[in-house]
NULUM-153318 format. One record per residue (C-alpha): chain; x, y, z; residue in one letter. Coordinates in steps of 0.2 Angstrom, whole numbers, always signed. Each point is the difference from the previous one (the first is absolute). Example, Ala and Ser with C-alpha at 12.3 -4.5 7.8 and 13.67 -1.06 7.14 Angstrom:
BEGIN
  ch     c1     c2     c3  aa
   A    +62    -22    +39   A
   A     +6    +17     -3   S
***
This chain:
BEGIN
  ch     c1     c2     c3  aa
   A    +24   -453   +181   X
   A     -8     +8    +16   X
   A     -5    +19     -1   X
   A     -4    +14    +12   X
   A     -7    +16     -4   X
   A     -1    +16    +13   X
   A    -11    +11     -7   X
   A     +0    +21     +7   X
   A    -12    +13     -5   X
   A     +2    +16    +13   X
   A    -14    +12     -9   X
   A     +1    +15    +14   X
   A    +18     +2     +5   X
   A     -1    +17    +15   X
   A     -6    +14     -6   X
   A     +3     -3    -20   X
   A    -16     -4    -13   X
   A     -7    -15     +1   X
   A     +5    -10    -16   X
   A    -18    -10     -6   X
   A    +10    -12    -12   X
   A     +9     -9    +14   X
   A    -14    -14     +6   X
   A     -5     -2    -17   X
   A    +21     -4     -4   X
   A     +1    -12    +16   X
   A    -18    -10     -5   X
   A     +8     -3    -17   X
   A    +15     -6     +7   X
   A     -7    -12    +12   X
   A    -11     -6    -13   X
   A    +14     -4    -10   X
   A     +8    -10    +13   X
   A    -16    -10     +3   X
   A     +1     -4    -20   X
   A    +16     -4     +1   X
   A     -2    -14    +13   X
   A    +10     +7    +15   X
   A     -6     -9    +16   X
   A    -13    +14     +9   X
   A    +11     -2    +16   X
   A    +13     +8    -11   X
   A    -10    +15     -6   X
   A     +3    +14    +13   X
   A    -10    +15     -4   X
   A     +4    +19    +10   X
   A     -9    +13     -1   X
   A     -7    +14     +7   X
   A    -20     -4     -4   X
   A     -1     -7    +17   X
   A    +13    +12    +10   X
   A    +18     +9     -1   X
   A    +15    -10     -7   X
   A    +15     -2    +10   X
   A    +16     -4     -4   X
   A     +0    -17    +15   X
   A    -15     -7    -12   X
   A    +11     -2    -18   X
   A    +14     -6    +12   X
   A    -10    -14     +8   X
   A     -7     -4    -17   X
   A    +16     -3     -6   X
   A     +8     -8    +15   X
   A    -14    -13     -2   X
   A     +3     -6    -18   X
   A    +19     +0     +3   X
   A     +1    -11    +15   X
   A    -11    -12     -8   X
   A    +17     -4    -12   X
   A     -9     -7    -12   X
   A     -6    +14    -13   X
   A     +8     +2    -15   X
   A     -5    +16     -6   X
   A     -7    +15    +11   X
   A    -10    +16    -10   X
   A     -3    +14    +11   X
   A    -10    +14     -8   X
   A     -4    +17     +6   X
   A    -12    +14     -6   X
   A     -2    +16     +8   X
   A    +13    +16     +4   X
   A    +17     +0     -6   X
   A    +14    +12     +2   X
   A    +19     +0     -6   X
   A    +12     +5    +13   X
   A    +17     -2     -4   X
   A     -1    -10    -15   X
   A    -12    -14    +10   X
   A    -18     -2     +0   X
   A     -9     -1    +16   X
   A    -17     -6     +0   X
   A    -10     +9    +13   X
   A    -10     -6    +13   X
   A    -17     +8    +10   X
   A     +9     +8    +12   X
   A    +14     +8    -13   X
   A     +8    +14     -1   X
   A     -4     +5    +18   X
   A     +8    -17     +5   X
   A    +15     -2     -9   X
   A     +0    -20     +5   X
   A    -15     -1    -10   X
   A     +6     -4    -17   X
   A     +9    -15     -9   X
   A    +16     +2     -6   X
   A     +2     -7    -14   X
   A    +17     +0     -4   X
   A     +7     -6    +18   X
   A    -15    -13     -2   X
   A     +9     -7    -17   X
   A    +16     -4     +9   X
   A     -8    -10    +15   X
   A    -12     -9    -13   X
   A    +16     -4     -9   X
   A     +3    -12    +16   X
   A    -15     -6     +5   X
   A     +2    -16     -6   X
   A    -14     +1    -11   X
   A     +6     -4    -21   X
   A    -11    +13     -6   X
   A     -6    +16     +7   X
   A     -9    +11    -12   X
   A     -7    +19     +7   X
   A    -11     +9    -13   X
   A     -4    +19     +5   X
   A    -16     +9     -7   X
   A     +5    +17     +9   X
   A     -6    +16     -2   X
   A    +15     +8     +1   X
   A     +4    +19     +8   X
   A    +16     +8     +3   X
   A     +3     -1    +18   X
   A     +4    +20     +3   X
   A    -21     +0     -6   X
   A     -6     -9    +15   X
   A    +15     +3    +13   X
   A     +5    -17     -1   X
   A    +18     +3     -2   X
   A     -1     -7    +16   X
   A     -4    -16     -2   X
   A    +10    -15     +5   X
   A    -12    -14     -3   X
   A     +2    -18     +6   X
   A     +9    -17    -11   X
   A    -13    -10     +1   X
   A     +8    -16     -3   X
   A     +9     -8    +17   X
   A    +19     +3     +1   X
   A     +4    -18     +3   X
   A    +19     +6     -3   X
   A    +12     -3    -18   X
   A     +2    -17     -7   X
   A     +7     -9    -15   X
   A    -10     +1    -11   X
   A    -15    +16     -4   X
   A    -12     -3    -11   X
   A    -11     +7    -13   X
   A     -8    +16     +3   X
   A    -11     +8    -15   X
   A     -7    +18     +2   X
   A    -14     +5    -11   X
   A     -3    +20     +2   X
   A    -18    +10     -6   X
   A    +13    +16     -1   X
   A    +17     -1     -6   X
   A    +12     +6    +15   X
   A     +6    +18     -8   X
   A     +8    +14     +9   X
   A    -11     +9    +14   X
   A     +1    +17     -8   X
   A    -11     -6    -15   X
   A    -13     -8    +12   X
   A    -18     +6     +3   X
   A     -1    +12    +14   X
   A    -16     +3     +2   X
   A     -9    -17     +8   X
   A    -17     +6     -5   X
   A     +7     -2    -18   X
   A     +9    -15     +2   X
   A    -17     -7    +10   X
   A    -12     +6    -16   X
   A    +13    -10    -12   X
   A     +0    -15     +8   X
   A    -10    -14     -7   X
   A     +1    -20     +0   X
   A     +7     +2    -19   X
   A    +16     -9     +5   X
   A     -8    -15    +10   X
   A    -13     -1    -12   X
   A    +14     -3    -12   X
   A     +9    -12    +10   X
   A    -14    -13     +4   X
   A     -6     +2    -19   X
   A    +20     -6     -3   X
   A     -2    -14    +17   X
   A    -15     -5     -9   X
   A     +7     -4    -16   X
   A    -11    +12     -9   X
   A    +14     +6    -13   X
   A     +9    -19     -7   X
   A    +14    +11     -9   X
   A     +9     +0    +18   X
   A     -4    -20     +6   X
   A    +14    -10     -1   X
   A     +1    -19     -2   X
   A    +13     -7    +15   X
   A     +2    -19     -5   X
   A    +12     -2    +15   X
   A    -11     +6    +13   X
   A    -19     -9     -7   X
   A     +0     -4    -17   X
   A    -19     +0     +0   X
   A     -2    +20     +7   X
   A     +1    +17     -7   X
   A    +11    +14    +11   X
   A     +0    +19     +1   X
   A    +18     +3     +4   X
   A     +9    +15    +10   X
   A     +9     +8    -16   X
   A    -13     +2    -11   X
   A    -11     +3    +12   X
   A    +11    +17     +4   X
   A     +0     +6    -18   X
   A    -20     -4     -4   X
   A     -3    +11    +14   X
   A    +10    +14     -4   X
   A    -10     +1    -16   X
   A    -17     -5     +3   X
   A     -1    +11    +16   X
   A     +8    +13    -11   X
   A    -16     -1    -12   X
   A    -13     -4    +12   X
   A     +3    +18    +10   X
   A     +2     +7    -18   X
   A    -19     -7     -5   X
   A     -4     +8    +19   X
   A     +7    +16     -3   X
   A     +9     -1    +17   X
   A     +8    +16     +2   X
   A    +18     -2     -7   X
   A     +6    +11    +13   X
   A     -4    -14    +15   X
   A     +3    -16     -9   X
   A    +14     -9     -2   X
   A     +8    -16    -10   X
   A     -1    -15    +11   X
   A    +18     -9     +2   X
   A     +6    -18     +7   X
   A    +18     -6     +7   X
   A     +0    -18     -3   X
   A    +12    -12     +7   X
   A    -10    -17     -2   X
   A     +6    -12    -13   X
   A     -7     -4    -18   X
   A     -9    -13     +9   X
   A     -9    +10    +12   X
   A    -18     +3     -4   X
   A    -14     +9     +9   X
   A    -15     -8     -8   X
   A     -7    -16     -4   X
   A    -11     -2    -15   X
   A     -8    -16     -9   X
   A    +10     -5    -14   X
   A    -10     +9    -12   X
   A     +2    +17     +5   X
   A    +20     -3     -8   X
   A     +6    +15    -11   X
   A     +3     -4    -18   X
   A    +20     +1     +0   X
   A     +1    -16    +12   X
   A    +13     -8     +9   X
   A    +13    +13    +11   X
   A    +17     +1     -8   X
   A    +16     +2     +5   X
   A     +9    +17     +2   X
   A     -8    +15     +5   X
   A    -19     -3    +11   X
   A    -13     -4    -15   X
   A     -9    +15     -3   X
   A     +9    +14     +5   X
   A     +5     +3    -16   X
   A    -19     +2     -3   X
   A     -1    +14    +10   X
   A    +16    +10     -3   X
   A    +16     -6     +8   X
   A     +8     +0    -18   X
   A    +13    +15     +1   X
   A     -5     +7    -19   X
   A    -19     +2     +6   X
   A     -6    +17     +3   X
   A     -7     +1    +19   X
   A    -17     +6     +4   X
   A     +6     +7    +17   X
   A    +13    +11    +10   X
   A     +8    -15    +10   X
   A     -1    -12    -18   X
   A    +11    +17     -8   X
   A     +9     -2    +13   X
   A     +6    -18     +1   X
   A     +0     +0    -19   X
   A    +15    +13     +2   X
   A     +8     -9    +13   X
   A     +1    -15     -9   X
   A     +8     +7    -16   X
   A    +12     +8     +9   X
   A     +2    -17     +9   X
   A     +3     -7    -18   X
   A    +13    +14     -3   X
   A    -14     +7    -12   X
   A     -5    +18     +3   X
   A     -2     +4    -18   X
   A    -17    -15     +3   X
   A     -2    +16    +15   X
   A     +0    +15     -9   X
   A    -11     -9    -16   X
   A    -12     -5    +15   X
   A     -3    +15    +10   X
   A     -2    +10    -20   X
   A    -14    -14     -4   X
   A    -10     +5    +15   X
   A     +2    +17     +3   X
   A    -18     +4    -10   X
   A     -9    -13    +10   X
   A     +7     +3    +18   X
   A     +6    +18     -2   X
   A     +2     +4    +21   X
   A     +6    -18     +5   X
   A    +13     +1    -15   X
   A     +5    +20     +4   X
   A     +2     -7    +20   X
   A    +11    -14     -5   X
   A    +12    +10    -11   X
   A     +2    +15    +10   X
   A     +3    -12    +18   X
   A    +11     -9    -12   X
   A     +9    +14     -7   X
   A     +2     +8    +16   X
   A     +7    -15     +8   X
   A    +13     -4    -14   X
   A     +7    +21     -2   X
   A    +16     -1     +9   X
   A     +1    +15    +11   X
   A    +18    +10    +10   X
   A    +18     -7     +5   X
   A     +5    -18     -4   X
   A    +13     +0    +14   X
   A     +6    +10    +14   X
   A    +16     +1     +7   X
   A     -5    -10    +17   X
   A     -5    -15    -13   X
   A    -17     +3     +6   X
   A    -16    +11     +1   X
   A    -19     +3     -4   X
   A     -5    +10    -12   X
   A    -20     +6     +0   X
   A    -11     +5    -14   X
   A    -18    +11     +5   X
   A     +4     +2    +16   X
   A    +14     +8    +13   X
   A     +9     -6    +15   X
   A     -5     +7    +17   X
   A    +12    -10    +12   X
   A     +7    -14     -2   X
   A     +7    -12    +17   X
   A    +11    -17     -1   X
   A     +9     -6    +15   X
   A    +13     -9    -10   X
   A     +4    +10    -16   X
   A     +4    +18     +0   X
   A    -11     +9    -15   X
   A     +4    +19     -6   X
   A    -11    +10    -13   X
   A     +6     +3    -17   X
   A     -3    +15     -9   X
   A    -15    +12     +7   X
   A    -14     -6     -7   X
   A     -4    -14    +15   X
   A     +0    -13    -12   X
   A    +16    -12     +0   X
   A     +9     -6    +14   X
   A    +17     -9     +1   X
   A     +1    -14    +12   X
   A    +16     -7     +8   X
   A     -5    -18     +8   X
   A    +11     -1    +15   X
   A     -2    -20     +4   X
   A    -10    -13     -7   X
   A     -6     -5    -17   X
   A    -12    +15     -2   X
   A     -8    +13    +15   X
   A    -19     +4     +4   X
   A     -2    +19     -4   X
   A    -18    +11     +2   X
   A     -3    +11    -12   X
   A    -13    +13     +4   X
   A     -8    +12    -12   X
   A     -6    +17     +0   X
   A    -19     -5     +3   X
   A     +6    -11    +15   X
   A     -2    -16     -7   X
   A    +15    -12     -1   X
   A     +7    -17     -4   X
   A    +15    -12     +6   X
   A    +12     -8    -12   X
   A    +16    -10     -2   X
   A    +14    +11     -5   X
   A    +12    -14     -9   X
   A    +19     +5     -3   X
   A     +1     +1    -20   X
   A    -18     +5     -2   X
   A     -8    +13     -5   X
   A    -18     +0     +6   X
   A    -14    +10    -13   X
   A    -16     +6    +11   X
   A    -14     +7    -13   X
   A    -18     +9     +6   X
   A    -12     +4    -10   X
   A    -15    +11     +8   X
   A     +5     -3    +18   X
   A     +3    -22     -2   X
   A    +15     -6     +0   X
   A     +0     -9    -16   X
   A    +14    -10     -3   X
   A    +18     -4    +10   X
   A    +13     -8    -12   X
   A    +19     -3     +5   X
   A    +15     -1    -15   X
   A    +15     +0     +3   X
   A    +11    +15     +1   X
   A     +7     +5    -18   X
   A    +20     -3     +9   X
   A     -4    -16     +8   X
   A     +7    -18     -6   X
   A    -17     -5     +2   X
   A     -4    +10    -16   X
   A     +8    -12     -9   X
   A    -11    -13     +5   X
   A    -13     +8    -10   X
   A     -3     -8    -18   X
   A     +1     +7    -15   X
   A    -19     +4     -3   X
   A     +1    +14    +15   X
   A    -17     +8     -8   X
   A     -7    -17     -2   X
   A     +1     -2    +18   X
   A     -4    +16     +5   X
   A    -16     +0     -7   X
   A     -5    -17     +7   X
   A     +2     +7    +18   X
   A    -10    +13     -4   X
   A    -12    -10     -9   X
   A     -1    -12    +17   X
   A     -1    +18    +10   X
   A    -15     +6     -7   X
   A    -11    -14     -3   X
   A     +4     -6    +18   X
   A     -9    +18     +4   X
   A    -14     -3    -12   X
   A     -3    -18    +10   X
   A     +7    -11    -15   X
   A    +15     -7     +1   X
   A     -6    -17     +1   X
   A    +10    -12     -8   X
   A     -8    -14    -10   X
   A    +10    -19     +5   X
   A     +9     +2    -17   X
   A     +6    +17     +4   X
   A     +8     -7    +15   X
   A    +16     -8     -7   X
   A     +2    +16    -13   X
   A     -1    +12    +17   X
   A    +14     -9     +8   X
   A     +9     -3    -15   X
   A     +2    +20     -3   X
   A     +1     +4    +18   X
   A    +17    -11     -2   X
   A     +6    +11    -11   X
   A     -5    +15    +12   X
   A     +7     -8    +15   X
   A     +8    +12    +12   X
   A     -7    +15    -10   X
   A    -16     +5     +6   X
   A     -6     -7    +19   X
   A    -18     +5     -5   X
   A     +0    -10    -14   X
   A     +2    -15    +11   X
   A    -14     +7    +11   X
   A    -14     +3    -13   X
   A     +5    -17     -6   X
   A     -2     -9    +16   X
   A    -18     +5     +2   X
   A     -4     -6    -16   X
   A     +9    -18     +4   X
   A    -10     +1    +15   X
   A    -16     +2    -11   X
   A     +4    -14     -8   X
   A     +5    -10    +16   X
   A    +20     -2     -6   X
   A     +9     -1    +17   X
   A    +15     -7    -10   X
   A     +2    +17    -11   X
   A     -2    +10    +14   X
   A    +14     -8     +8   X
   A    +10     +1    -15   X
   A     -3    +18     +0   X
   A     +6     +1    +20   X
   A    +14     -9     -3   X
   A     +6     +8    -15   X
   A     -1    +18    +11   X
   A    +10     -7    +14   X
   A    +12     -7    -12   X
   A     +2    +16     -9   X
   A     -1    +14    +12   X
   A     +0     -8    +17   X
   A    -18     +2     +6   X
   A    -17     -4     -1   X
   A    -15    +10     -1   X
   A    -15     +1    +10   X
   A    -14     -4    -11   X
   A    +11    -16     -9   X
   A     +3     -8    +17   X
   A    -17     +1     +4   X
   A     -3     -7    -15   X
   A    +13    -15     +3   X
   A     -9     -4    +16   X
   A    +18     +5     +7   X
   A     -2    +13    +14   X
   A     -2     -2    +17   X
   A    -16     +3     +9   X
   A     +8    +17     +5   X
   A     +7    +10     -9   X
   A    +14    +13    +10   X
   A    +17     +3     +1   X
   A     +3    -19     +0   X
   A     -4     +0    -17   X
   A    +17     +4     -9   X
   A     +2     +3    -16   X
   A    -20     +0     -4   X
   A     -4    +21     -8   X
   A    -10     +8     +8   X
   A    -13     -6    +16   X
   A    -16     -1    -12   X
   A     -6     -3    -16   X
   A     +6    +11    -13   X
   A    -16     -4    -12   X
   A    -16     +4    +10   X
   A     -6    -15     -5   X
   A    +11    -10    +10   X
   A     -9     +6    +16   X
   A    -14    -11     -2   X
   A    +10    -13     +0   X
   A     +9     +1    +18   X
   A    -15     -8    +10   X
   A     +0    -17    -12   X
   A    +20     -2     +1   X
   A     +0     +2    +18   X
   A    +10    +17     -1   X
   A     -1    +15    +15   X
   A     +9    +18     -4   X
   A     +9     +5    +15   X
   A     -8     +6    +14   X
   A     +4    +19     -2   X
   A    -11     -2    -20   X
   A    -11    -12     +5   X
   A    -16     +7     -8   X
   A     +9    +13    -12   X
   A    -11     -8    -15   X
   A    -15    +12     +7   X
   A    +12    +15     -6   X
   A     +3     -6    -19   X
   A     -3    +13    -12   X
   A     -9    -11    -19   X
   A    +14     -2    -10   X
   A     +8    -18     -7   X
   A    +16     +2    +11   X
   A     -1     +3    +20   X
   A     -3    +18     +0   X
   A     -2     +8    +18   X
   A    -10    +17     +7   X
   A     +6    +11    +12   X
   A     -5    -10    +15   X
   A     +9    -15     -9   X
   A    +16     +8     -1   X
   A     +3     +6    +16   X
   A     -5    -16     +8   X
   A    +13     -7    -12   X
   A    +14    +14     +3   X
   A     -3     -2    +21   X
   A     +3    -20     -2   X
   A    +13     +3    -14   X
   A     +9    +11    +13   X
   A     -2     -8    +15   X
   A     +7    -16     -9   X
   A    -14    -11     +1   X
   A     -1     -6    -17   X
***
C-alpha cells in the first residue's frame, strides 16, 4: 500500500500568540512517517519555520499526491490556530484573520477529499482552538483544499481526527492569549505514542490484510484518545477552562488501519472480530457506560433514546451528575427546554409560528399573508397562498432575523434562549389529518427531537454506523412530522458519508409534503449550481443550519446574485440566524423577487 503524508505546523497565525508546541508536533509526525516507511518523496512538510503558509502551498501539496493515482491512503496533519465558525473548523493560515482566504476549511475540504479518487484520506487537527468572535474571524471563508475534480460514483473514505471536540461557539475560549497559554503538543504526543504502538491494548491483528503485521486501527484509535489525552492534560494541570476532549468522525472500514507495526507489538485480545470495530467497546461505545465527557453524555442519551430507552437516559444523567455537575446541569436544562411544549397547537389558517424568548418585529413573505395573534408579538398565523410551503422573514426586536418555510399543516416552534435562537421544531397542527400520522408514543418522540436539537447545539450529534439504521428506522415513524428532524439527520448521515439515507430523507419530504428542503438537497448532491427562483419547491434560498454554508463552495452551489455574500452577516447560532444588515439585504431581494 503506498502512503502520503502532508504535514502543517503554522506557529504565528497574524497577530495571535505564537504557539511553541507546533514544530515540535510536526517533527514528531514526520519522524513517524519516516518510521513507518513512506517513500521521502511522499512526506511533504509546511511550515512556517522558513516563511508564511498560504493556502496555494497545502493545495499543490495535495494536487501532487492525487494525480500520481497511485496512493492508497493520504494523512494530512495540522498544528497551529483553530477556530469554530458555524459548526466547522477552519485551520488558520499566516496571513488569517486579516485574509479571510487564509484558512483551510475543513468541512468543504471533507467533501472534495470524498472524491478525489484517493481510497483513504485521513485529516488529523491539533488546533488550538478560539471562538471566532475572539479574534474577529467570523469572517473567515477559508479555502477546500482538495481539487474539485467534480462528483462521481463512488466517494470514499474520509476519517477526521479532532484535538478539540467541535461544541457550540458560545462555550469556546474567547480570549486567544488563553487559548495560546493552553495549548501544548499533549494530543500529538498522544497520537504518535498510539502510531507508534507504544500501548498493545489498542493493536489489532488484521489476518486479511498481512497476516505477519500488527495495525493501530481508526476506531480505537478515536476512543484511546479521548482518554489518555483526557489524563495527560489532567497530569499537566492544563486549565480546564481552555481544554477540551479530542473527538474523531470515522467513516473508514474495520479494515482500515493507520499504522504498521512488527507483529510483536499485537495486543493481547488478538484477531478483529465481526460486529462492532474491535476495540471500541474498550473505550466506551457500550450504551450502559458512564461517559467521561459532555459529548459522550450526549451520545450516550441519544442512543437510549434511539433504543426507545430513556429510563437507560434518566439512570445515566443521575449516575454522573456528582462527577460532571455543569456539563450534566447544561444537558438537562437545553434538553428540558427544548422538550417543554410552549402556546397554540393550531390556528385557524391551519398554519403559524409561535416564538418562545423573543418578539416579533415585522415579519415579510411574498406568497403567504401572515397576521399577528394576540398582543404579545409572539405567534403568527400563516395562510400559504400557493405552493407547498412559503419563505417568511421574521425579524425580532434586537433587529436580528431568520427565513423559514411556513408549511400548510404545521405549526413551526422557534425557541431563544439569551439572544440564540436555539432550537426550530415543526408538528403538525393539533386539527390536521397529519396528527394522526403520529404514533402512539407522542412523548417518546417528542423527547427524541429534542434530544437530537440540543446535542446538535452542543456539537454532538454524531451518529456511530450502528446508530444509522436505528435513526432512519425511528425517523420512519416520524415521517411527515417534523422537517427538522429530517435536517439534523441528514448532516449526521453526511458525517458518516450515507448519500443513500439522505436521499431517503429527500424523498420521503417530497413524498409527504411536496417539497424539499435546502440543506437535504445539498446534501443529496441534488441542487443546481444556482439557486433562484428556478428552483421550485426547494425552502428557502440558503441553508437553514449554519453549517451548511461551508458546504456551498465543495457542491458547486452560488446564492443568487442579490445574497451572494450574505454569510458575512450571520449571527453564531446553530440555524442561519441574520443581523440587521442581513435582513434587509434579504427583505430588498425578497421584495424585489429575486429569490
Amino acid at each position: 500500500m503506498q502512503r502520503a503524508a502532508i504535514l502543517i505546523g503554522v506557529s504565528k497565525t497574524g497577530n495571535l500568540q505564537r504557539l511553541q508546541a507546533v514544530a515540535s508536533g510536526v517533527q514528531a509526525m514526520e519522524q513517524w512517517a519516516l518510521d513507518q516507511n513512506l517513500e521521502r518523496d511522499l512526506i511533504k512538510v509546511i511550515t512556517d519555520g522558513t516563511g508564511r503558509v498560504d493556502v496555494q502551498q497545502i493545495k499543490d501539496a495535495i494536487e501532487q499526491v492525487v494525480e500520481r493515482a497511485t496512493v492508497d491512503q493520504l494523512i494530512v496533519y495540522f498544528a497551529g490556530h483553530g477556530v469554530n465558525i458555524r459548526y466547522g473548523e477552519y485551520w488558520l493560515l499566516s496571513r488569517a484573520p486579516e485574509d479571510t482566504q487564509a484558512a483551510v476549511n475543513v468541512e468543504g475540504s471533507v467533501v472534495l477529499a470524498r472524491q478525489c479518487g484517493i481510497p483513504h484520506v485521513v485529516l488529523i487537527s491539533d488546533a488550538c482552538r478560539t471562538a471566532a468572535e475572539g479574534i474577529q474571524s467570523q469572517y473567515v471563508t477559508g479555502s477546500e483544499v482538495f481539487p474539485n475534480t467534480g462528483a462521481s460514483g463512488l466517494e470514499r473514505a474520509v476519517d477526521l481526527f479532532f484535538a478539540c471536540t467541535l461544541g457550540k461557539p458560545a462555550l469556546e475560549v474567547k480570549d486567544p492569549a488563553d487559548a495560546a497559554r493552553g495549548y501544548q503538543a499533549v494530543y500529538t504526543e498522544a497520537l504518535v505514542d498510539a502510531l507508534q504502538g507504544n500501548d498493545s491494548s489498542i493493536i489489532d491483528q488484521l489476518p486479511e490484510v498481512d497476516p505477519t503485521k500488527a495495525f493501530v486501527r481508526p476506531w480505537p484509535l478515536k476512543r484511546y484518545l479521548q482518554a489518555e489525552v483526557r489524563r495527560r492534560l489532567a497530569e499537566a494541570r492544563v486549565d480546564a477552562a481552555v481544554t477540551q476532549t479530542p473527538d474523531a468522525r470515522i467513516t473508514s472500514d474495520e479494515r482500515a488501519w493507520l499504522a504498521c507495526l512488527p507483529l510483536s507489538r499485537r495486543g493481547p485480545s488478538g484477531v478483529l472480530r465481526g460486529g462492532l470495530p474491535r476495540g471500541t467497546e474498550t473505550y466506551g461505545l457500550n450504551e450502559h457506560a458512564e461517559p467521561d465527557t459532555l459529548s459522550g453524555m450526549w451520545r450516550s442519551v441519544l442512543r437510549n433514546d434511539l433504543a426507545g430507552r430513556r429510563d437507560l437516559s434518566a439512570q445515566l444523567l443521575e449516575a454522573t451528575s456528582w462527577r460532571h455537575a455543569r456539563e450534566t446541569t447544561l444537558l438537562t436544562t437545553s434538553l428540558a427546554r427544548s422538550a417543554a411544549a410552549f402556546g397554540p397547537d393550531h390556528f385557524p389558517t391551519g398554519c403559524g409560528f409561535k416564538l418562545r424568548g423573543a418578539r416579533i418585529r415585522d415579519v415579510y413573505s411574498p406568497k403567504a399573508s401572515c397576521e399577528p395573534v394576540g398582543a404579545r408579538g409572539d405567534s403568527l398565523q400563516i395562510r400559504v397562498r400557493e405552493g407547498p410551503a412559503a419563505n417568511v422573514l421574521l425579524t425580532f426586536q434586537d433587529g436580528n432575523g431568520v427565513v423559514l418555510p411556513a408549511i400548510p399543516d404545521f405549526v413551526t416552534a422557534i425557541t431563544f434562549e439569551d439572544g440564540e435562537l436555539e432550537t426550530v421544531t415543526y408538528e403538525p397542527t393539533g386539527r390536521s389529518p397529519r396528527r394522526r400520522e403520529w404514533p402512539g408514543e407522542i412523548e417518546e418522540l417528542r423527547h427524541l427531537r429534542a434530544v437530537i436539537a440540543s446535542s446538535a447545539r452542543f456539537g454532538a450529534f454524531q451518529l456511530e454506523p450502528d446508530d444509522a439504521d436505528r435513526l432512519a428506522s425511528r425517523m420512519q415513524d416520524a415521517k411527515n412530522v417534523d422537517p427538522a428532524m429530517a435536517l439534523y439527520a441528514a448532516y449526521a448521515y453526511h458525517d458518516l458519508n450515507r448519500r443513500d439515507r439522505i436521499e431517503s430523507l429527500q424523498q420521503d419530504l417530497q413524498n409527504g409534503l411536496g417539497l424539499r428542503l435546502f440543506d437535504i438537497a445539498l446534501l443529496a448532491r441534488s441542487l443546481p449550481g444556482s439557486c433562484g427562483l428556478a428552483n421550485n419547491g426547494v425552502f428557502p434560498f440558503f441553508p437553514l443550519l449554519a453549517q451548511g454554508w461551508a458546504l456551498l463552495r465543495a457542491h458547486r452551489v452560488s446564492l443568487p446574485a442579490p445574497v451572494a455574500g450574505i454569510e458575512r452577516h450571520l449571527v453564531p447560532s446553530l440555524w442561519t440566524f441574520l443581523d440587521a444588515t442581513g435582513v434587509q439585504k434579504i427583505r430588498a431581494a425578497m421584495r424585489a423577487g429575486e429569490v
